[in-house]
C-alpha positions in Angstrom: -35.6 129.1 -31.7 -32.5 130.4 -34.2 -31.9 133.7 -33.4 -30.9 133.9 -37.3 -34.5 132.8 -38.0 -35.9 135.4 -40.4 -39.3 136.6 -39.3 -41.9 136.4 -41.3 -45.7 138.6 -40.6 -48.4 136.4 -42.3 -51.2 138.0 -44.1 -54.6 138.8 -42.3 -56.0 135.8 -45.0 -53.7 133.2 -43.3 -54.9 130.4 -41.6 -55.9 131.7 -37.6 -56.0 129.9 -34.4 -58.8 132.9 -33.2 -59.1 136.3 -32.6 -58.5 138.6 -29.3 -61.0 141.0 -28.5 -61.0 143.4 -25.7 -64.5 143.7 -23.8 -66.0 147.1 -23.5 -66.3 148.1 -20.1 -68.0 150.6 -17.5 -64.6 151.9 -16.7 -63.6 153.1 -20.0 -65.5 155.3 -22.6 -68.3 153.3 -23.5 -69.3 153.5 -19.7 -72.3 155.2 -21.0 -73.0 153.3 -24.4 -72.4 149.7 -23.2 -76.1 148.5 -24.0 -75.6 149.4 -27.6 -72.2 148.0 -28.4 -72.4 144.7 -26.5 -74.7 143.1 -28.6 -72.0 144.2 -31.7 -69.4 142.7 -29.7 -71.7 139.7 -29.2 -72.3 139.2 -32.8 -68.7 139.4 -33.8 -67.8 136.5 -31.2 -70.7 134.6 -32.3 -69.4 134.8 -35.9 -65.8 134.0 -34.9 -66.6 131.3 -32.7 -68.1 129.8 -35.4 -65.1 129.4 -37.4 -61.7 129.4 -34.5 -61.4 130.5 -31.2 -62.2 133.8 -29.4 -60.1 135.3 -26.7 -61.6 137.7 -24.6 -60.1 140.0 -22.1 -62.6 141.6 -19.6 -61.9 143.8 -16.7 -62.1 141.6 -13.5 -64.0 138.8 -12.6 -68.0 140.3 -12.1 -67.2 141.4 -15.6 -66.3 138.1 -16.9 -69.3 137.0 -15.5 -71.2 139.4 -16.9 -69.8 138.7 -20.7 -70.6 134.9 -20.3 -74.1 135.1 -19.1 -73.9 137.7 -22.7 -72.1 135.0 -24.6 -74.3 132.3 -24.1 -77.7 134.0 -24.4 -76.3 135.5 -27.8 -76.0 131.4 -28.9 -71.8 131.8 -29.0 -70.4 128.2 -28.9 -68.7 128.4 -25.7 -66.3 125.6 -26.1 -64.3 128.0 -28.6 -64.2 130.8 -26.1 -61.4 131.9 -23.7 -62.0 134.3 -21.0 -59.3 136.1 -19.1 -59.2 138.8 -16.9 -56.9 141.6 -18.1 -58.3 144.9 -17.1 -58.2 147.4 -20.2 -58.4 151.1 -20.7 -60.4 150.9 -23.9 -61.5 148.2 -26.3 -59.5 148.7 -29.1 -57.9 145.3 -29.7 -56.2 145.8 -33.2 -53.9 149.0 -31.7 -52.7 147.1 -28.2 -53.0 143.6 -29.1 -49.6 141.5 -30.5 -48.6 140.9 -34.0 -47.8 137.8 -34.7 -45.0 136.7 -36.8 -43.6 133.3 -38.2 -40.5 131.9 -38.0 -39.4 128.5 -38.6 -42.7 127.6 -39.2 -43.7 128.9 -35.1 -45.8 131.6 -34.5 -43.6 134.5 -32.4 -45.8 136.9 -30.8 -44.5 140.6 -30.6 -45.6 143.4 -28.4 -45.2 146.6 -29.6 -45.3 149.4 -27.6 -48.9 151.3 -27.1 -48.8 155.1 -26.1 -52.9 155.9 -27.0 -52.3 156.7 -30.4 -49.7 159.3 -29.8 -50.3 160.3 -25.9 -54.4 160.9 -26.8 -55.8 158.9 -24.1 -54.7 157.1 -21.6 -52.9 154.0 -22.5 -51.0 151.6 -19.1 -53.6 149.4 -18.8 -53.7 148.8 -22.9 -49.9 148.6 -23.2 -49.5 145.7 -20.1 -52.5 143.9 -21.8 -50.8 141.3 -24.0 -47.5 140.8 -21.5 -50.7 140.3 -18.8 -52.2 137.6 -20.9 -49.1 136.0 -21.6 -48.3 135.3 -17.7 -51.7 133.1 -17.5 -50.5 130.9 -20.2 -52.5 132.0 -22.7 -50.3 131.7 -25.9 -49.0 128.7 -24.3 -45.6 127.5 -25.9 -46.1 130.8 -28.3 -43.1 132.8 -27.4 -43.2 136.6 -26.4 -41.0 139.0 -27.5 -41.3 143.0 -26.1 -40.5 145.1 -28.7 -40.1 149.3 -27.5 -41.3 150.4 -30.9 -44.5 152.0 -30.6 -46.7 150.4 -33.4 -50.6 149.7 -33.9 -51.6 146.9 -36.0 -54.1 149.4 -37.6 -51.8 151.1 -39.1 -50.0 148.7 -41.3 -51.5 145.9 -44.0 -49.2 143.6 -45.6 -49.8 141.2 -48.5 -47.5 138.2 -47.4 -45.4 138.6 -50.6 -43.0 141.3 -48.6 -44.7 144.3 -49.2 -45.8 147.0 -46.4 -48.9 149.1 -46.9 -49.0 152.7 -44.5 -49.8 156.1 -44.5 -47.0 159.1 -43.4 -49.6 160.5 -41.5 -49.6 158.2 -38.9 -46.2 156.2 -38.9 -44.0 159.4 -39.4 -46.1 161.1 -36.6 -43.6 162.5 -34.2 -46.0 161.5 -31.3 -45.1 158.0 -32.0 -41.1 157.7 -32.8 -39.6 161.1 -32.1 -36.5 161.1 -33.4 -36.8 157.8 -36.4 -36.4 159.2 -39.6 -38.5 157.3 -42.6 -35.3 155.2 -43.4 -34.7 154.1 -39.5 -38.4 153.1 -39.5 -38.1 151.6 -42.3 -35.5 149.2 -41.6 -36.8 148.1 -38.5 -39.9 147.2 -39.8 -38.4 145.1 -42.3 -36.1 143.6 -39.6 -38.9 142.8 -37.6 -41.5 141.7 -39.6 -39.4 140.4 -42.5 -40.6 142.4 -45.3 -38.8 143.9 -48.2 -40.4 147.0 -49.2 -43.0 149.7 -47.8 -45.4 151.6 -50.0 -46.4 155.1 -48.0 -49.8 156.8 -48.7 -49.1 160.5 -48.3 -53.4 161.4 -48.3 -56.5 159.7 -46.7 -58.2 160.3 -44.0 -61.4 160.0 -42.3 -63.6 162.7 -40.6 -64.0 162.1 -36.7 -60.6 159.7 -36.8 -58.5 159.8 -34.3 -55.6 157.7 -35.3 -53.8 159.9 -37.7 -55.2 158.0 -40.7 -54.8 154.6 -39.5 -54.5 152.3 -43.2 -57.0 149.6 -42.2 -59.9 152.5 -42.2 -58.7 153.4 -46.4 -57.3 150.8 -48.1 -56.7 147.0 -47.1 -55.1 144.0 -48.7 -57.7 141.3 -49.9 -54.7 139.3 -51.7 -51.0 140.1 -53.2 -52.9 141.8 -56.0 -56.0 143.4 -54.6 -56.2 146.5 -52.5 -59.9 147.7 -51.6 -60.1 150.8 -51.2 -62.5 154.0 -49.9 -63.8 156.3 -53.1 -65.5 159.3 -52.9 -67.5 160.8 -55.4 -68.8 163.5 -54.1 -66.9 167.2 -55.0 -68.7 169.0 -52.5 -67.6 166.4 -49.7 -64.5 167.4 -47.5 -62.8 164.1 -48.6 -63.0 164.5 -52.2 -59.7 165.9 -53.1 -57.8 163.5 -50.1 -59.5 160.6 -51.8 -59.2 161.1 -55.1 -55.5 162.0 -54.2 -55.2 158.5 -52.1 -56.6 156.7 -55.5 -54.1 158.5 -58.0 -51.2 156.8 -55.5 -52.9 153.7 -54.8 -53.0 153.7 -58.7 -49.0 154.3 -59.0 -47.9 151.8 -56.7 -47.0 147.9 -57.8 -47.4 144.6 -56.7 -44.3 142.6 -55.5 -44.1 141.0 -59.3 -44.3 145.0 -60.6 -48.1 144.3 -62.0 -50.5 147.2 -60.9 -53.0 146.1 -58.4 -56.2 145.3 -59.2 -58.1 148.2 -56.9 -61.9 147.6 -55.3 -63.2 151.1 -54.8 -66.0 150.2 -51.8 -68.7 152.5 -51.4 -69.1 156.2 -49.6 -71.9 155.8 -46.7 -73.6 158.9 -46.2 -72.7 161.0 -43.4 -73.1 159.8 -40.2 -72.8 162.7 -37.4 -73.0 162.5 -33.4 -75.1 164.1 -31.1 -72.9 167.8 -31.0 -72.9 167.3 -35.1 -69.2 166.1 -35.2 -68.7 163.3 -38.6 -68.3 159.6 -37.5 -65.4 157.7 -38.9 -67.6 155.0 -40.9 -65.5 152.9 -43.6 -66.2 149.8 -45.2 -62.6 148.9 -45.8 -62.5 148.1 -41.8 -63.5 144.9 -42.1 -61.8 141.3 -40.9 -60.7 138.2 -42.5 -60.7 135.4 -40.9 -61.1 131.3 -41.6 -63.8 131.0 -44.1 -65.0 134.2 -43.7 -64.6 138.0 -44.1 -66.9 140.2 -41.5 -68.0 143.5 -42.8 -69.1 146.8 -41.0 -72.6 147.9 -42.0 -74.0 151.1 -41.2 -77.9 151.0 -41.9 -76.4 152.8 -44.9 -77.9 152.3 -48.7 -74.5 152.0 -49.7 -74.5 148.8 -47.5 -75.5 146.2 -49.7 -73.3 147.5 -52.6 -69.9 147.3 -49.7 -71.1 143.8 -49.5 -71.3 143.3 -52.6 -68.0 144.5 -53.9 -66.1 143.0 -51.2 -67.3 139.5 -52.6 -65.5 140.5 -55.6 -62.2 140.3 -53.5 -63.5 136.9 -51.3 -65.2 134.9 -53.6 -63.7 131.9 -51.9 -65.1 133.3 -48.2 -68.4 133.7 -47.1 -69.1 137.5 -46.5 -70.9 138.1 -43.5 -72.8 141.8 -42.4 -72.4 143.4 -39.0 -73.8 146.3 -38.2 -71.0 148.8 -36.7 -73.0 152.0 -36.3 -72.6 151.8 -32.7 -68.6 151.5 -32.8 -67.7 154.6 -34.7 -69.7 156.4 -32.4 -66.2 155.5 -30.1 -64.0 156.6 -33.9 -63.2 152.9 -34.9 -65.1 150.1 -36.3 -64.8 145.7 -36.8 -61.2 145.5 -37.7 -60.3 148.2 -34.8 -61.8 146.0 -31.8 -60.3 142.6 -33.4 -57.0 141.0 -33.4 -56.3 137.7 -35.6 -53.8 135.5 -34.3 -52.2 133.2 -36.6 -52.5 129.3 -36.5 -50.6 128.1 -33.7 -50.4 130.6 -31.3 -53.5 129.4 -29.2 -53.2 125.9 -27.3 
């Protein structure tokens, strides 16, 4: 490969060879939930495999076990799946799992450093995770490339025209990159993953988050044009002013052609709270693209069907398919946090 070759990070709507997902475990925090967010994790394989490959990364062999006897009794077409065992800290698949780029028309698979959202939880087993799976032949031909940055792929959206969308809040976080400025950041993203510009969101966030306002939880990409985003309505809500604040920039930024975007606003669910009374991260905008296909969070929410419907807006090409997520926030993520797309060629 020409080490000249300009890198190139396709869109999330690009054609995929599967999606990675890391298996919840009883070694990890969902020790004590695992009966209610298997059978999401079930579902979302079950809807992947019906459209590309899933790869799955459990903790050691009984636990492989364990998710194919769950696999086939949920009805997942098994020929699509790939097991490996890759023990995990957590199940988060979007933050330690590689970003694929293109160059010279082959995938290149890069792994960004992981430190647990900024040194939050623990993170060795997360970080080794892709360089782990790459050993077993897993990518097979698809090359590997380390990369010491710390990045998650939660925290960026791109619109494969050469735009960057991401938040200060969590990129500029000095738990992440002490010592790069905005510009040093900046132009190593751009060497990296071949983009020309980055548009920074300076509010959003989410209640009960832990990522430092992670973009694909506010406001995603559905094409070069469209952005959907999270509106609130509601003064007396704590979000209000952050949101209406997010929607005043989203409304001031331009596509790559200098049009404004065309913007979704996708529905506020009503509060969802855990057992101590703390608010649970639940957003619409975390949803996942992939072939054919956009899955979308549900929360047993009345603002449910109106999510689903708006996002059809933005898909009307895809078939839009409902998941219910309540049981993942419970953990502060949702779909598009436990899911990683990898591009069309990078699994054999």
């Amino acid at each position: 490969m020409s080490k000249t070759c300009r890198n190139y990070l396709p869109p999330e709507w690009a054609p995929q060879s599967g999606v990675m997902l890391t298996w919840p475990h009883s070694h990890g925090d969902w020790a004590g939930q695992l009966h209610l967010v298997e059978p999401v994790f079930v579902e979302i394989a079950h809807q992947i495999g019906r459209r590309e490959k899933v790869l799955i990364s459990c903790y050691d062999g009984t636990h492989c076990q364990h998710v194919a006897n769950l696999l086939v009794r949920g009805g997942v077409d098994m020929a699509r799946v790939l097991l490996r065992i890759a023990p995990s800290n957590d199940s988060w698949a979007r933050d330690h799992g590689p970003l694929t780029v293109v160059c010279q028309n082959e995938p290149l698979m890069l792994d960004f450093g992981f430190n647990g959202w900024g040194g939050k939880y623990g993170y060795l087993l997360d970080d080794e995770l892709t360089r782990r799976l790459n050993v077993m032949d897993t990518f097979g031909a698809t090359p590997l490339q380390t990369v010491k940055l710390i990045l998650e792929g939660g925290s960026i959206e791109v619109d494969g025209s050469g735009t960057l969308l991401t938040t200060k809040r969590c990129l500029l976080a000095p738990t992440r990159n002490p010592g790069y400025s905005r510009e040093k950041l900046e132009k190593e993203l751009k060497e990296l993953l071949g983009i020309g510009r980055v548009l920074w969101l300076g509010h959003g966030y989410l209640a009960g988050d832990d990522t430092d306002s992670h973009i694909d939880a506010l406001a995603r990409y559905c094409d070069p044009h469209t952005i959907a985003y999270v509106e609130c309505h509601d003064p007396e809500d704590e979000h209000y002013p952050e949101m209406k604040a997010m929607e005043a920039e989203l409304k001031n930024f331009r596509a790559a052609d200098g049009q404004p975007y065309r913007l979704m606003p996708l529905p506020w669910p009503r509060a969802k709270l855990d057992d101590d009374g703390n608010r649970l991260p639940a957003t619409y905008a975390n949803f996942l693209i992939i072939n054919g296909a956009v899955l979308v969070p549900t929360y047993d929410d009345p603002a449910d069907e109106a999510a689903l419907e708006r996002l059809k807006q933005c898909f009307p090409d895809r078939e839009i398919v409902a998941i219910n997520c309540l049981p993942l926030i419970h953990q502060f993520g949702s779909l598009h946090c436990v899911t990683m797309q990898l591009p069309l060629g990078t699994l054999p």
